[in-house]
N, C-alpha and C positions, 0 to 999 in steps of 0.2 A: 504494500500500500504506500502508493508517496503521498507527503504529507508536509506543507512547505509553510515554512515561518518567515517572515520579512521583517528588519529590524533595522528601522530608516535612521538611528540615529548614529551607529555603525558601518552601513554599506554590505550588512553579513547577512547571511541566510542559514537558516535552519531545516536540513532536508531531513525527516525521520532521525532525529536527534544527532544528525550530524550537522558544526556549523562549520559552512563555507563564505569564501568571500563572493563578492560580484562576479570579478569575471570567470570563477568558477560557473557560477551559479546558470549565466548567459552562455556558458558552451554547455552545458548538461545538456543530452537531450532528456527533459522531463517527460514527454508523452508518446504515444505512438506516433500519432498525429503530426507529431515534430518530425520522427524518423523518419516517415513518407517524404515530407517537405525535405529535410537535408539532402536524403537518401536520392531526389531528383533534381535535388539542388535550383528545389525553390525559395530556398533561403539561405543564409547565410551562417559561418560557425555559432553566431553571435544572436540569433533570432531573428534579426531585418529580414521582411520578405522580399521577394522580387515579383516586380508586376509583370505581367504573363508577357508583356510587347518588349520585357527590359530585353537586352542581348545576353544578359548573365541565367537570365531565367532557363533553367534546362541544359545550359552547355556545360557538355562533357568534357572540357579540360579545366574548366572550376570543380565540376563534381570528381575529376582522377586527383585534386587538391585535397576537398573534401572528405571524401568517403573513408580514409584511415581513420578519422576520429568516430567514427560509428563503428571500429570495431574493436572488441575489449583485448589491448595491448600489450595484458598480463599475460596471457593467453597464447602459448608458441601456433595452437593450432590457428587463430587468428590474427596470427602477427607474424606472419612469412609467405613464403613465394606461394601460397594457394592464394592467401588474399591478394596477392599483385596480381596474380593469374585471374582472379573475380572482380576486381578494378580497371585490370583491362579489356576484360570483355564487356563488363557495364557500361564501360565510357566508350564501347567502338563506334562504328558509324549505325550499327543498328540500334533502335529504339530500346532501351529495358531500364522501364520506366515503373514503380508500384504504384498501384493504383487500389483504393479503399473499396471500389467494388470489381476489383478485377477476380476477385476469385482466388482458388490454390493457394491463401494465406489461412492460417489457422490458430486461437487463442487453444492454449493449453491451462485450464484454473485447478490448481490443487486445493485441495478442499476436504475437510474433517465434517466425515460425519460417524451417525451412530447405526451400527451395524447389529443388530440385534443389541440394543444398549452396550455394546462395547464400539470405542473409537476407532476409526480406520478412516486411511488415507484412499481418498478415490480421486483421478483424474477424468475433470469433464473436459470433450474437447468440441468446439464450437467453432463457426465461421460467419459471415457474413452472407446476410440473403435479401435481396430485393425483394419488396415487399409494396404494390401499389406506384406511389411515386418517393416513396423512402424506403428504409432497410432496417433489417436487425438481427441482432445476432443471436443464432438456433444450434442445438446442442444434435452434433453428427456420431458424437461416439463415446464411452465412456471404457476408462482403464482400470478394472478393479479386481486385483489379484485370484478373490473367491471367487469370480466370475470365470475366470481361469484353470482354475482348481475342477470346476463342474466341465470343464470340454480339452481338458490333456492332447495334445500332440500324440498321435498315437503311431506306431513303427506302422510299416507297411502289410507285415507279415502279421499284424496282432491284426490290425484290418480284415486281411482273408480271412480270417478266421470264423468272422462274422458278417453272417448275407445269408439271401433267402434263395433258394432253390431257381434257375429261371423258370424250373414250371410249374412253380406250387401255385398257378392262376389253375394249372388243369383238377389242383384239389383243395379247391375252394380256400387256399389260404391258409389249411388247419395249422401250419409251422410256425405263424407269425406272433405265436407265444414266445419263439424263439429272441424275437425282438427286446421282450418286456421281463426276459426270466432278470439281466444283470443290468440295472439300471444305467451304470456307469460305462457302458459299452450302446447307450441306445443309438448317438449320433453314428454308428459306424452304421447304421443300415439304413442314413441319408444318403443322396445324391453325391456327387463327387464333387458336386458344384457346391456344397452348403458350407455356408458361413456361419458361425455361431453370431444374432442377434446381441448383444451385449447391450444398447441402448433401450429393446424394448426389454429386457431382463431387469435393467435400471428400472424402468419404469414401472415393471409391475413390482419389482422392492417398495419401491418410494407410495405406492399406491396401498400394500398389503400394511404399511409402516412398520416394515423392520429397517428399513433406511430412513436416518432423521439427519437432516441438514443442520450442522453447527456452524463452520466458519471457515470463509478464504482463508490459502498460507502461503500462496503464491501463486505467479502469472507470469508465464512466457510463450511466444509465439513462435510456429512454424512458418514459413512463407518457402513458397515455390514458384514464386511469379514468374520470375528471371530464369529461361531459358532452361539449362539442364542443368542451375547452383539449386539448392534446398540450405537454408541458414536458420538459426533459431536467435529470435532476441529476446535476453533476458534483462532484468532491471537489475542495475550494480550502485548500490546506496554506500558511497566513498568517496573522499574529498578528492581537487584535480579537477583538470579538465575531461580526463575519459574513465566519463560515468552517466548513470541514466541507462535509459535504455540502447544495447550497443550489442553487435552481434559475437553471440557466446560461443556459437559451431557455424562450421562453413562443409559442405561435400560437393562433392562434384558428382552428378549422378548421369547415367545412361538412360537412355529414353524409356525403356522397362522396367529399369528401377528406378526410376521417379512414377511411373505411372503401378507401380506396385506397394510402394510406399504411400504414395494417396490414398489409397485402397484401404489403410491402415486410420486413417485421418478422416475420410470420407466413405465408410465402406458401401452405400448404395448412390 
């Protein structure tokens, strides 16, 4: 949660009880909102926007200026020749640009709740949906271990084991007790295509109330916009100029493993 104090007689700022000075505080990216703007280099390190007609607005050898300080420089995996390699592609002559309703970005909110009254950590993860002539953001998939625990990865060979005769149609079916004798084996006498639901499972928890909602404990984003990079930005609460929200992982992914990994994020 950011959570910002202003202290005019000073020049200091107070971010989630850390105090920094001014021109700290004017390079943070504090919001997402900011990160879109820098990230396209509609703005400058400092907050000044640029008007859409400016010449600074959108070019790409301000933004190959820019874009180091969006990413956390602690960080060897974000602070070497991957990110020049994702600098230079962002600033090439093709457009990759983020955009708030382009899609293939995704909020990841960690969140305590009660699981049968005992506390667990469940991950909701959510996106962006046009909605009339506005938008808002709707929960695509949720991460929660026990949910996990009921649909096990099973060997190939444990699989064969379990399936229905192809001709038990010519005897009415009588085997399909077979299905129902070992609970823990029913999904293998799904489709090959089946997915385990995890969202509508949330949901019938959250409806039966053995799932009670207590409290956010953190928030970071997936984005896939740009090409074949996937980055996650997290929020870094520390004094400096490179803090706020800034990018925490950087991959380079191939076209079927990006659209395999969305799958993961967006499963229908």
């Amino acid at each position: 949660m950011l959570i910002i104090f202003y202290h005019a007689d000073c020049q200091t700022y107070s971010i989630s009880n850390n105090i920094i000075d001014e021109s700290d505080f004017y390079m943070m990216t504090k919001q997402m909102s900011q990160f879109f703007s820098r990230f396209n280099n509609e703005e400058d390190q400092y907050g000044v926007k640029y008007q859409p007609d400016s010449p600074e607005y959108r070019d790409n050898k301000r933004r190959a200026e820019i874009l180091p300080i969006l990413f956390d420089s602690e960080n060897p995996r974000t602070n070497g020749k991957l990110r020049d390699m994702f600098i230079a592609d962002v600033t090439s002559d093709e457009e990759h640009y983020m955009e708030f309703l382009g899609g293939e970005w995704f909020a990841e909110v960690s969140a305590t709740f009660l699981w049968k009254n005992k506390p667990v950590s469940i991950s909701l993860i959510l996106t962006v949906e046009q909605e009339n002539l506005g938008s808002k953001w709707v929960l695509t998939n949720v991460i929660f271990t026990e949910f996990n625990k009921m649909f096990p990865s099973g060997e190939m060979a444990e699989r064969e084991k379990h399936f229905l005769h192809p001709m038990s149609h010519e005897l009415d079916f009588f085997n399909i007790h077979k299905a129902f004798r070992n609970p823990q084996y029913i999904e293998y006498y799904s489709s090959k295509n089946y997915y385990p639901d995890y969202l509508t499972l949330f949901f019938y928890e959250i409806k039966n109330g053995n799932l009670t909602f207590e409290n956010v404990d953190a928030v970071k984003f997936h984005i896939f916009q740009i090409g074949n990079w996937y980055f996650e930005v997290s929020w870094f609460n520390r004094t400096g100029h490179n803090a706020g929200w800034l990018i925490s992982n950087l991959i380079y992914l191939k076209d079927e493993e990006k659209t395999s990994l969305l799958k993961f994020y967006q499963p229908k």
